[in-house]
C-alpha positions as CSV (number, residue, x, y, z in Angstrom):
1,X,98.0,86.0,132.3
2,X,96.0,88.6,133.7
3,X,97.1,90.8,130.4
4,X,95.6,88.6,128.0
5,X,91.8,89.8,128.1
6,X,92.8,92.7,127.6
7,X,95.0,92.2,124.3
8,X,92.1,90.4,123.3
9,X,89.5,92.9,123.9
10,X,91.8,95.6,122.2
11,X,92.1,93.1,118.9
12,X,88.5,92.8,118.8
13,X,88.1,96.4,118.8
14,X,90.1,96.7,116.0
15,X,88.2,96.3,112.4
16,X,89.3,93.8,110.4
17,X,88.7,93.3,106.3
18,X,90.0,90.6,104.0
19,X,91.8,94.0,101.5
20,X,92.9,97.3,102.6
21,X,93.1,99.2,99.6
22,X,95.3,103.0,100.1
23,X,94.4,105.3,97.3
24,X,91.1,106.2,95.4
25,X,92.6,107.3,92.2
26,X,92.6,105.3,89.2
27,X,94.0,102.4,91.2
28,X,92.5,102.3,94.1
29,X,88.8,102.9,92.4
30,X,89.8,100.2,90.2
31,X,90.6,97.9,92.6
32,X,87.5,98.1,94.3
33,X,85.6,97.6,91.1
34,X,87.7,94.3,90.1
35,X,87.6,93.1,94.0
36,X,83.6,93.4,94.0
37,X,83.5,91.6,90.7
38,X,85.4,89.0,92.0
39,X,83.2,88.4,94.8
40,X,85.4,90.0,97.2
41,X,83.0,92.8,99.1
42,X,85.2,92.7,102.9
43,X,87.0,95.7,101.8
44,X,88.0,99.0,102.8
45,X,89.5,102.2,100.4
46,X,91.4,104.4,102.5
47,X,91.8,107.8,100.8
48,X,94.1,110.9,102.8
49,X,91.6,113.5,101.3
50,X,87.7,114.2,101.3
51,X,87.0,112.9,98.1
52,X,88.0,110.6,95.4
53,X,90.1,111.4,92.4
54,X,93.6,111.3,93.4
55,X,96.0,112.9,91.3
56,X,93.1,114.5,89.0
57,X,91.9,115.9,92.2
58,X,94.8,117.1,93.6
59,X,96.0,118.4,90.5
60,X,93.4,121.7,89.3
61,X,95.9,124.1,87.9
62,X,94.8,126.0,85.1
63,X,94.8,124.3,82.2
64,X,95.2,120.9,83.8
65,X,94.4,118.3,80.9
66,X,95.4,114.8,79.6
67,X,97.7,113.7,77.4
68,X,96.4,110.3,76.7
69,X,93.3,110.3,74.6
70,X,89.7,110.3,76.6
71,X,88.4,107.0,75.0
72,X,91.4,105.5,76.1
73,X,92.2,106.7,79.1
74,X,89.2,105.2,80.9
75,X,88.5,101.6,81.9
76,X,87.5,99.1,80.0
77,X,84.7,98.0,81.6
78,X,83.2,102.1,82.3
79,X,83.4,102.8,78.6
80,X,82.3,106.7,78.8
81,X,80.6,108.4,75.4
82,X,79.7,111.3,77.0
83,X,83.6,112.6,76.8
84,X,83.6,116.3,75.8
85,X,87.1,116.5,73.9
86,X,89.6,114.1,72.6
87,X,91.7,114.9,75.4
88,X,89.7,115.3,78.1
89,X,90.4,118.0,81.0
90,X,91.0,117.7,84.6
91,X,87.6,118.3,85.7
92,X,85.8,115.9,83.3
93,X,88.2,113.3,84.6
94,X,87.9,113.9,87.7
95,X,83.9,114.1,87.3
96,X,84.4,110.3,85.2
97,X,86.2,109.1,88.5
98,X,83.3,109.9,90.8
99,X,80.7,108.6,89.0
100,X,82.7,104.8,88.5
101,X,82.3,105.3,92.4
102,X,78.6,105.5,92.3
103,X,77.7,103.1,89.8
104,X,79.7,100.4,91.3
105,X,78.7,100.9,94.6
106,X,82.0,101.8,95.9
107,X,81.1,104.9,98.6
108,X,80.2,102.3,101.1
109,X,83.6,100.9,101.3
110,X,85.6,104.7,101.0
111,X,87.0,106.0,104.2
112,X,87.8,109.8,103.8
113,X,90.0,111.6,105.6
114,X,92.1,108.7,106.7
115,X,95.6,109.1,106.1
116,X,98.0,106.0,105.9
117,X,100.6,106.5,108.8
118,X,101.7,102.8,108.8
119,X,101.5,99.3,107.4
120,X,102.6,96.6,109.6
121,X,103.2,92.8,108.8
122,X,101.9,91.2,111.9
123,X,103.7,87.4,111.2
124,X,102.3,86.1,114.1
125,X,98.9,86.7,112.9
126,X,99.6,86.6,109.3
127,X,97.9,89.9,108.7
128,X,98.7,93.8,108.0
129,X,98.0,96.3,111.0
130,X,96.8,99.4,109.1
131,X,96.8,102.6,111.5
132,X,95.8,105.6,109.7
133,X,94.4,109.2,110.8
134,X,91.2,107.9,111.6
135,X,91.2,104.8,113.1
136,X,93.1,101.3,112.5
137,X,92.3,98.5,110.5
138,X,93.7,94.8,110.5
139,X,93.6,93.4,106.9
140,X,94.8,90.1,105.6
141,X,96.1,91.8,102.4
142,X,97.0,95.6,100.9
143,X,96.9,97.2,97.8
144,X,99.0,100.2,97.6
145,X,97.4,102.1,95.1
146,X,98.6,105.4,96.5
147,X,100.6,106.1,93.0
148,X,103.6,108.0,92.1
149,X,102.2,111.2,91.1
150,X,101.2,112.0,94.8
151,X,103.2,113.5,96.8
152,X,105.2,117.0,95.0
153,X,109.0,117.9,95.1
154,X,110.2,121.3,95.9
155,X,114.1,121.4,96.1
156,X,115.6,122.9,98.4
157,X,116.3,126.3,97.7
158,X,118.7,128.7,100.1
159,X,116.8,131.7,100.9
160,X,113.0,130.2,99.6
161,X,111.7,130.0,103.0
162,X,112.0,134.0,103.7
163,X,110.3,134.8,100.1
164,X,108.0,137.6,100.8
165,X,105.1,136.6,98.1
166,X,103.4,133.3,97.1
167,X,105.0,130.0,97.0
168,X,102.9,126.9,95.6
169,X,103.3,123.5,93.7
170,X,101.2,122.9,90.5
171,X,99.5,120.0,92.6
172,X,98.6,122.1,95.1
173,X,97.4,125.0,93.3
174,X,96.3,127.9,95.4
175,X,93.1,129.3,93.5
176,X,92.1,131.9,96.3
177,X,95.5,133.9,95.2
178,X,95.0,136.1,91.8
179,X,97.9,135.8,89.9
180,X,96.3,139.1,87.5
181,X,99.2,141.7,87.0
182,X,101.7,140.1,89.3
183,X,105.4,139.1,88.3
184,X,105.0,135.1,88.3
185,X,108.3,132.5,88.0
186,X,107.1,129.1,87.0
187,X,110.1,126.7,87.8
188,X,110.1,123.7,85.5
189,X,109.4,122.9,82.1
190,X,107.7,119.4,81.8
191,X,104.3,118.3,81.6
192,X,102.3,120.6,84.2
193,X,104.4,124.0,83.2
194,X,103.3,122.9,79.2
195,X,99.3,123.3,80.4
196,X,100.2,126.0,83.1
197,X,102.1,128.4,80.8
198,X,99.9,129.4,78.3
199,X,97.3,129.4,81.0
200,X,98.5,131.9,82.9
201,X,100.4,134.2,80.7
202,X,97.7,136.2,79.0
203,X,96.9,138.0,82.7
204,X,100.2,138.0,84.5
205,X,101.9,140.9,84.6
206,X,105.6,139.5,84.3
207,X,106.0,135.9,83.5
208,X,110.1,134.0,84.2
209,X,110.3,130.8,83.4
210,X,113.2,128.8,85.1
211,X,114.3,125.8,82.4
212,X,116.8,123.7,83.3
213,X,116.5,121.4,80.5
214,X,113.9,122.6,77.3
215,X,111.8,119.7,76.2
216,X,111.2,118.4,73.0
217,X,107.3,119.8,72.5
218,X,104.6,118.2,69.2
219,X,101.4,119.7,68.0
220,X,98.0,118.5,70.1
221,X,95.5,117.0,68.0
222,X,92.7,118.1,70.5
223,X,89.1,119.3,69.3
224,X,85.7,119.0,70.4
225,X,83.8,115.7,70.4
226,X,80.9,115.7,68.3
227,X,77.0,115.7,69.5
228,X,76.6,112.8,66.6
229,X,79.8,111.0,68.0
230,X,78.8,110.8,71.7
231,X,75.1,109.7,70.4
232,X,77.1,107.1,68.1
233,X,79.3,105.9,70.9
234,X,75.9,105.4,73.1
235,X,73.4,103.8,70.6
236,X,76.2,101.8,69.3
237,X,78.9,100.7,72.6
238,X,80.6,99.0,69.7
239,X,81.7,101.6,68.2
240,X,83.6,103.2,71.1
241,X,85.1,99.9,71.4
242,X,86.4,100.5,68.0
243,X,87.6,103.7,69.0
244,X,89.0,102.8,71.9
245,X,90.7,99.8,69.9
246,X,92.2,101.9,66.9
247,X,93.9,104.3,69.8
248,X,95.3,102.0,71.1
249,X,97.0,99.8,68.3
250,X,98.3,103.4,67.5
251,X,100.0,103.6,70.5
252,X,101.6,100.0,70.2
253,X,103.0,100.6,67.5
254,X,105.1,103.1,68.3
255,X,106.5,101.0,71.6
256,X,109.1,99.6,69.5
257,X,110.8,102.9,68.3
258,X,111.1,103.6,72.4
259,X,112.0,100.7,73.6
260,X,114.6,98.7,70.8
261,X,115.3,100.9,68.1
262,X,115.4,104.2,68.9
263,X,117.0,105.4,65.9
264,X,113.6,105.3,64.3
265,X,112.5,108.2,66.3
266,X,114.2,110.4,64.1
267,X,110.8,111.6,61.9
268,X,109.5,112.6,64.7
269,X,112.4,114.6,66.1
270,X,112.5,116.5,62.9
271,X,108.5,116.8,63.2
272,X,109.6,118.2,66.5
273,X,112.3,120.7,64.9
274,X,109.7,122.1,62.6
275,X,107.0,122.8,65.1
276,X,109.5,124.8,67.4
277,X,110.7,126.6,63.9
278,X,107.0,127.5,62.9
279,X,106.2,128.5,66.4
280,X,109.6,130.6,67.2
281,X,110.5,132.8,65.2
282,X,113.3,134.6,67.4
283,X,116.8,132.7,67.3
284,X,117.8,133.4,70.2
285,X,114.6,132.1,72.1
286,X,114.7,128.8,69.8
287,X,117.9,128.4,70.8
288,X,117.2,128.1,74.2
289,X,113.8,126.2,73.4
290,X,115.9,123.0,71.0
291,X,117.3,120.3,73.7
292,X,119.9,118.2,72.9
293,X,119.0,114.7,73.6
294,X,116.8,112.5,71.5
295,X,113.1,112.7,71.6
296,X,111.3,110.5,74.0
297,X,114.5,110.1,76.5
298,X,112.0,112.6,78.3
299,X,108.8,113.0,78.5
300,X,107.2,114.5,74.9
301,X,104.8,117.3,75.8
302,X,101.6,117.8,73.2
303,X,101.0,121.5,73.0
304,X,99.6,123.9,70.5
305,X,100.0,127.3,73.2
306,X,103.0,126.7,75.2
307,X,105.5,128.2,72.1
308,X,103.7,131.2,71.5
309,X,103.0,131.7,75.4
310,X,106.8,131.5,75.7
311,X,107.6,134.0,72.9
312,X,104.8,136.3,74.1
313,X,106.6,139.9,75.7
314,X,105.7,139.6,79.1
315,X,107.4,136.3,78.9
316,X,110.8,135.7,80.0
317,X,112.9,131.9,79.4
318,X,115.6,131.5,81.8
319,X,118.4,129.1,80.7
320,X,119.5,127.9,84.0
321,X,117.6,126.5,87.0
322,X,116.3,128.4,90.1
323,X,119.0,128.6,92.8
324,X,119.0,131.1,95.4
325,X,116.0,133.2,96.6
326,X,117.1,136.5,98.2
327,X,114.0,138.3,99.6
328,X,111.6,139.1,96.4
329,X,115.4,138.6,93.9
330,X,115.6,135.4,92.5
331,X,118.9,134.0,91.6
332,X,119.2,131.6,88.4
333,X,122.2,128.7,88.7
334,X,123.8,131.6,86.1
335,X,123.7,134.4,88.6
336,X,120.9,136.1,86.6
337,X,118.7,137.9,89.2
338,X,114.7,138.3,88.6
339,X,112.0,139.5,90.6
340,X,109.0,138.2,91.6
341,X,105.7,138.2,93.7
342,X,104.8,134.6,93.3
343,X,106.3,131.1,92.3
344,X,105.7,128.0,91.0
345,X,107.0,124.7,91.3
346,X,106.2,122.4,88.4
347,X,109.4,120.5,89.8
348,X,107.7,116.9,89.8
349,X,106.6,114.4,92.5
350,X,108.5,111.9,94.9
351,X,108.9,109.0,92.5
352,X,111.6,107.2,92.7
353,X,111.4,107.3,96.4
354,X,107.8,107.1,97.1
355,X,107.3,108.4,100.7
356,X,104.5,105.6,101.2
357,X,107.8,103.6,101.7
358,X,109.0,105.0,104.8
359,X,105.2,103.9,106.3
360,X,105.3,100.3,105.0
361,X,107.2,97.6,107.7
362,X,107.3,93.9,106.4
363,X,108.8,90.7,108.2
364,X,111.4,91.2,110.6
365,X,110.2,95.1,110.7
366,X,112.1,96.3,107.8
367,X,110.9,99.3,106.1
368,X,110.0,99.7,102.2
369,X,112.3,102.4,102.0
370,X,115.1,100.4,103.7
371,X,114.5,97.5,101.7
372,X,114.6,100.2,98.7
373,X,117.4,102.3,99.3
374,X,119.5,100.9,96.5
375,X,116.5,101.0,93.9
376,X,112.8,100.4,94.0
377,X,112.1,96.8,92.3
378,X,108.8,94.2,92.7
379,X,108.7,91.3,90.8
380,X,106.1,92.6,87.7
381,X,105.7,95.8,89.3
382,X,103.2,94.0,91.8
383,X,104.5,92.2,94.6
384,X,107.3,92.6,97.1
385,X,109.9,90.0,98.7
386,X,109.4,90.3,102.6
387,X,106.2,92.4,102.3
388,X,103.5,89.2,102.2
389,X,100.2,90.3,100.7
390,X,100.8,93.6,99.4
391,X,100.3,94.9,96.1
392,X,101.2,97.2,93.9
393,X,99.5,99.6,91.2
394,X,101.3,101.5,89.4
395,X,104.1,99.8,91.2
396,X,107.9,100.0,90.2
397,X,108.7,99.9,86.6
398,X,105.0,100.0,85.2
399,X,105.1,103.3,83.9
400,X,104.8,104.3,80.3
401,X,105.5,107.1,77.9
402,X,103.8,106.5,74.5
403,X,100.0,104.9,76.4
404,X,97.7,105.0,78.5
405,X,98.6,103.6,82.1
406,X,94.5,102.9,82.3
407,X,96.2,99.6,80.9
408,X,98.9,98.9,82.9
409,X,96.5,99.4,85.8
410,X,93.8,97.0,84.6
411,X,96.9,94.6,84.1
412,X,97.3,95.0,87.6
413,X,93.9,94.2,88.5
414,X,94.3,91.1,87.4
415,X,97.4,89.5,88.9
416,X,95.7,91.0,91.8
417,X,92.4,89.2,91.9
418,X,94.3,86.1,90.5
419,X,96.7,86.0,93.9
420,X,93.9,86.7,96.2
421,X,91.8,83.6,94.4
422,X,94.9,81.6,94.2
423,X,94.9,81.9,97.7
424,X,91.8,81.1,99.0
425,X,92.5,78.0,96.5
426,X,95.4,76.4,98.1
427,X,94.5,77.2,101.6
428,X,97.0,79.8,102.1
429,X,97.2,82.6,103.9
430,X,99.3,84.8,102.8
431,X,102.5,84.8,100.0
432,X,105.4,86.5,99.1
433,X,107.9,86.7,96.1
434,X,111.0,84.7,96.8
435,X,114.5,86.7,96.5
436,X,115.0,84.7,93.8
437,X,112.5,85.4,91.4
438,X,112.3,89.1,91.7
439,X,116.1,89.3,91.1
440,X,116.0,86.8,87.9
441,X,112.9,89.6,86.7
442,X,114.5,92.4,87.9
443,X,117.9,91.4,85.9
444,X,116.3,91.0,82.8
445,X,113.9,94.1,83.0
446,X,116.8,96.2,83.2
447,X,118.7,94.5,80.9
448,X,116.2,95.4,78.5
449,X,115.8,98.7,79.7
450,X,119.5,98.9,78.3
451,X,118.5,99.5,74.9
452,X,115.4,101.9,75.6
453,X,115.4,106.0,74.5
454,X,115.5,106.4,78.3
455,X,118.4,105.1,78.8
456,X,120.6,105.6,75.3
457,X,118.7,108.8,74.8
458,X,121.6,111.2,76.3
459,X,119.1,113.1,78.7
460,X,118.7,113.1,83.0
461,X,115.1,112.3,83.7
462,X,112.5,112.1,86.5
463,X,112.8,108.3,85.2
464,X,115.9,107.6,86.7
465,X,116.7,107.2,90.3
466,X,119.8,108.5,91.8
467,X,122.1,106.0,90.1
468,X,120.9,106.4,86.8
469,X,119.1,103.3,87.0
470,X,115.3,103.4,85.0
471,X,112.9,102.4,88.2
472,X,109.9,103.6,86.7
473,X,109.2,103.1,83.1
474,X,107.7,99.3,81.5
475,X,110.4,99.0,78.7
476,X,107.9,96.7,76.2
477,X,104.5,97.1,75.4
478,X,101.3,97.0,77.0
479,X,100.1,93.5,75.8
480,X,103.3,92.0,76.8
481,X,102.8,93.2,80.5
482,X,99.5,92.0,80.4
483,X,100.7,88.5,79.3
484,X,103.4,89.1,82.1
485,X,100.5,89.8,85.1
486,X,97.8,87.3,83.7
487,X,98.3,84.5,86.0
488,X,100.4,84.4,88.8
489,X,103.2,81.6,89.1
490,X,103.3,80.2,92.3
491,X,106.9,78.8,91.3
492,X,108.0,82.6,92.1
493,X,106.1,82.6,95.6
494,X,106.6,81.2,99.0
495,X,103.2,81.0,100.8
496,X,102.8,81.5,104.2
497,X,100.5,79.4,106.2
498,X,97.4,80.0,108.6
499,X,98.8,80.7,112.4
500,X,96.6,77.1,113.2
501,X,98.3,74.9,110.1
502,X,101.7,76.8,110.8
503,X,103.7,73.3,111.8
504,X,106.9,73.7,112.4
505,X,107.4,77.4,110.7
506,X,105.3,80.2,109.2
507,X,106.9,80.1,105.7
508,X,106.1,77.0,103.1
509,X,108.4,76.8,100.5
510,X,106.6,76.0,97.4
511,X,109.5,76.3,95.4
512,X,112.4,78.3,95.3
513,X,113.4,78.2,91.6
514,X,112.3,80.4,88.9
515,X,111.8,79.4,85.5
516,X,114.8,80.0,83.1
């Protein structure tokens, strides 16, 4: 007995909020918007870094731009008319993020520098112990809003560790090192490589570019945003709403083509075929530039530079991936040697097995990453069996690759605040998904996923996990995930009870069937 005190003095030390949110990206800023408006203001945002912006802060390559229209890639209810361009840049994004922070009155409820080391179901208390790098929290509910795009992959390489020059990933670009005149390898070809290509090239002295797979690569419809357009979209909020509107039915209408029939991407592979043809005019190099999958089984890159940067002649396209480094030598998979004083990975991010996994610990101690290890799955991207009370954005199979995911976030928001009011409704204190439900949603996710360009498309993607299985992409559109997250059934949950109402066990069984 003479213990007890003591535990108790020890708890009460210990801060406690009603949300822990981990992330201040998109997400995690989001959150704390939607939570506010929803009266909820016991909150905390834990963010690893000294500022907001997740992966628009982390990521400051050269070049570093969006792909996603400006006016649509914003929230909804942060409408910005002051964008610059049509497809706004990293640091006008990342400016947007911190001022949704100041005029909603998150910076009181950020916590910089305070890394997530673990998340801890505490059943006994019905809460999550939250220990990060500065301190510890206890917090009746989490949002994981930590993302996909946060953590960077760099194979593993014999012989990389005893390079003699610069080794850096585009996320963690090193700005204090002048790339001018030196012989530069950029490994990768996706998304980041597209922007970071044409970027660099004009001052490098030698530029090799490792390409395992060439991508399929359309004109980017990017100008300059009028004076009398921002002054419209102020005077007149409607019309950025119509903006905003007309973007976005755009976008919707090309799900269908990605996601059912992807025979009617054809148009836009030949569109495809005729923009590498007017760009290269060397066979040989468009050879090695035309992949041979259909468009949109990977990601579709938007770029007016990266062709001509590629057929530029201090450039250099390497057929084959990078794989062996011997001192300053690097080896392609071909046996082609090339040297260098500096490389860069634009080798992707830790998706399909986000690390945050390996910190999370539900009911009976299990791990994320154990519960995981044969797939990442949530029931609507949002919630986890065993894991009470913690949510997802941008959570398993939400992605997209024809929109915004401003959308899918928002859509996230609100199953969100409608579990947490739910809730507080019925007296609850916690709930989980039952085993059920998110297998019956899983099944039929990837069942439609079956049909998708991602998966019929005849192409190996960052999408798919190490059994081929499609973990990360929404394969329908938009609106139907929002009509998917609007409400949440509590015919797919089990709630668990206060500690004091417990009875005879912690979990209540609503109900353990699942509509058909």
């Amino acid at each position: 007995m003479a213990s007890s005190p003591k535990r108790t003095k020890q708890s009460e030390a210990i801060p406690h909020v009603r949300v822990a949110v981990v992330g201040s990206g998109f997400g995690g800023l989001g959150a704390g918007v939607r939570l506010r408006r929803a009266g909820i203001t016991d909150f905390v945002i834990l963010e690893r870094a000294d500022s907001v912006g997740g992966t628009w802060r982390d990521n400051s390559y050269p070049g570093c731009a969006c792909d996603v229209p400006s006016h649509l890639y914003s929230f909804s209810f942060a409408p910005n008319p002051e964008w610059p361009r049509s497809f706004s840049r990293q640091p006008d994004i990342r400016a947007y993020l911190e001022r949704v922070a100041d005029t909603f009155g998150l910076r009181p409820h950020l916590r910089f520098n305070a890394e997530v080391t673990e998340l801890r179901w505490d059943q006994e208390r019905t809460r999550w112990r939250v220990t990060t790098s500065a301190g510890s929290w206890t917090a009746d509910a989490v949002v994981s809003a930590a993302g996909p795009l946060a953590d960077p992959q760099i194979p593993d390489i014999p012989g990389l560790a005893d390079f003699p020059g610069k080794v850096f990933h585009s996320s963690r670009w090193d700005h204090d090192f002048d790339l001018t005149g030196k012989r530069v390898a950029m490994v990768g070809t996706g998304a980041s490589a597209a922007q970071i290509v044409p970027s660099i090239q004009p001052k490098v002295g030698r530029l090799t570019v490792f390409q395992r797979t060439p991508a399929w690569v359309l004109p980017r419809a990017d100008r300059e945003i009028s004076a009398t357009e921002k002054w419209l979209h102020a005077a007149i909020p409607s019309t950025g709403k119509l903006r905003r509107a007309t973007l976005f039915a755009l976008r919707e209408l090309q799900v269908d083509a990605f996601v059912r029939r992807p025979g009617a991407l054809k148009l836009v592979q030949r569109l495809a075929v005729r923009n590498l043809e007017q760009a290269i005019s060397d066979p040989q190099l468009r050879a090695k530039l035309t992949p041979d999958y259909r468009i949109g089984c990977k990601r579709i890159l938007l770029s007016n530079a990266y062709y001509p940067a590629l057929a530029a002649p201090n450039a250099e396209v390497v057929p084959a991936g990078l794989a062996e480094v011997r001192g300053s030598t690097l080896v392609d998979a071909d046996g082609g040697e090339h040297e260098a004083d500096a490389i860069v990975f634009g080798t992707g991010f830790h998706v399909t097995d986000m690390p945050i996994g390996e910190r999370v610990f539900g009911i009976d101690g299990r791990s994320l990453a154990e519960e995981w290890k044969g797939g990442m799955e949530a029931l609507r991207g949002s919630t986890v069996h065993g894991f009470p009370n913690l949510f997802f954005v941008i959570g398993p199979n939400t992605g997209l690759g024809n929109n915004s995911m401003i959308l899918m976030i928002e859509s996230q928001l609100n199953y969100l605040v409608d579990a947490l009011t739910t809730l507080k409704a019925v007296g609850a204190a916690a709930m989980q998904p039952t085993a059920r439900a998110q297998r019956h949603w899983n099944l039929e996710l990837q069942q439609r996923m079956s049909r998708t360009v991602w998966t019929t498309g005849g192409c190996k993607s960052w999408y798919l996990d190490e059994d081929g299985r499609n973990t990360v992409l929404w394969p329908g559109s938009t609106t139907s995930f929002r009509r998917a997250t609007r409400r949440v059934d509590l015919a797919e949950y089990e709630l668990i009870r206060h500690p004091a109402r417990a009875g005879a066990g912690p979990v209540d069984n609503v109900s353990q069937e699942v509509p058909a």
